[in-house]
N, C-alpha and C positions, 0 to 999 in steps of 0.2 A: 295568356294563361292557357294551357293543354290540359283538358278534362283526360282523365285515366278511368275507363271502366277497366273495375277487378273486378274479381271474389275471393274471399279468404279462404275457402275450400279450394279451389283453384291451382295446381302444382307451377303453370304456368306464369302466373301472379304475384307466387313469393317474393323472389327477388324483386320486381316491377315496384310492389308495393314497399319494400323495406330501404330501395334506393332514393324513390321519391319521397319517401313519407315527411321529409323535414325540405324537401326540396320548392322552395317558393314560385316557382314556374308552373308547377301540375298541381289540379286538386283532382287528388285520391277519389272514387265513386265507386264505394262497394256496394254490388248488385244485388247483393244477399244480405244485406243490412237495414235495409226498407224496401216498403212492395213499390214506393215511389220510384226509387234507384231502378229498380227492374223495370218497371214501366218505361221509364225513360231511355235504358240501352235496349226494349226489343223495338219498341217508336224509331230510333235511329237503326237497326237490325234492318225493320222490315221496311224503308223507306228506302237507303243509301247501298248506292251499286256497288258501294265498295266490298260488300260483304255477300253479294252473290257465289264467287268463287267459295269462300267460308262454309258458306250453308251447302254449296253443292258437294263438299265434302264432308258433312254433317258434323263441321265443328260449329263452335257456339261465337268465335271472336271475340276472345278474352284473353289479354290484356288489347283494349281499343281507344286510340289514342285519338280526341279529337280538336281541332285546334278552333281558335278561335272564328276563321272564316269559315270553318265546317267541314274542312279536309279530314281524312281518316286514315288510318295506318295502323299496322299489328306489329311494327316491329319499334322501337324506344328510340326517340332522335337521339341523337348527335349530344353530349351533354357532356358538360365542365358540373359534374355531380360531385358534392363536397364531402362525400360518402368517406368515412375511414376507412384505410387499409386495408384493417384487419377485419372491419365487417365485409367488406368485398372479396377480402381471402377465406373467410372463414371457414372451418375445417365442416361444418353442419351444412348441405345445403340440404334446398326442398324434399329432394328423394332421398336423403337418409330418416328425413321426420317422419316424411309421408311412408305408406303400403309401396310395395314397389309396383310400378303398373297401374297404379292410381292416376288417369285423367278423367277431362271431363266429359269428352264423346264416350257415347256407347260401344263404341268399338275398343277404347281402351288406348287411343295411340294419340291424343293430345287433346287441347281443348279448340 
C-alpha cells in the first residue's frame, strides 16, 4: 500500500487525488483534513532527505508518495489505474476551477 499525502486546496493534488481516490493500492492522506494528517507529513518533511531539495526551493511536497518500506517520491508510479476515459480526458481540469496562478509556495510557481 502507497500513502498519498494531498490537500484539497492543493492545484497539484487534483488530479492525484481524483485518479487514486477509488484506486486500491494508495490511501489518500489529506493534510488539511486533520491537524493529525499534518502532523504526520511535516514528522516525515522534517526527517526524510528526500525533501531537502523541496524545501530548499521553498515548496511544500505535495502530492508525496510513500511506500511501504518508507521510500518517497513526488512524481505518481507507474499505474494500470482503472480511471475512465472520459474522466482522464475531461474538458475541466484543475486550472480552469482554480484562480489562475493559484499555487501553494509563496512565490506563486507550484507547490
Amino acid at each position: 500500500m502507497i500513502k498519498v499525502f494531498v490537500m484539497s486546496t492543493c492545484p497539484d493534488c487534483f488530479n492525484v487525488k481524483a485518479m487514486l481516490k477509488e484506486h486500491p493500492g494508495f490511501t489518500l492522506v489529506d493534510i488539511g483534513e486533520h491537524v493529525r494528517n499534518l502532523k504526520a507529513f511535516l514528522y516525515l518533511r522534517d526527517s526524510h532527505p528526500a525533501f531537502e531539495p523541496v524545501k530548499a526551493r521553498g515548496a511544500i511536497g505535495i502530492p508525496c508518495y510513500v511506500t511501504e518500506d518508507g521510500d518517497v517520491s513526488f512524481s505518481m508510479p507507474d499505474l494500470a489505474v482503472t480511471t475512465p476515459a472520459e474522466e482522464r480526458n475531461s474538458p475541466q481540469s484543475p486550472s480552469e476551477e482554480q484562480d489562475e496562478g493559484m499555487a501553494c509556495s509563496l512565490d506563486g510557481k507550484g507547490c
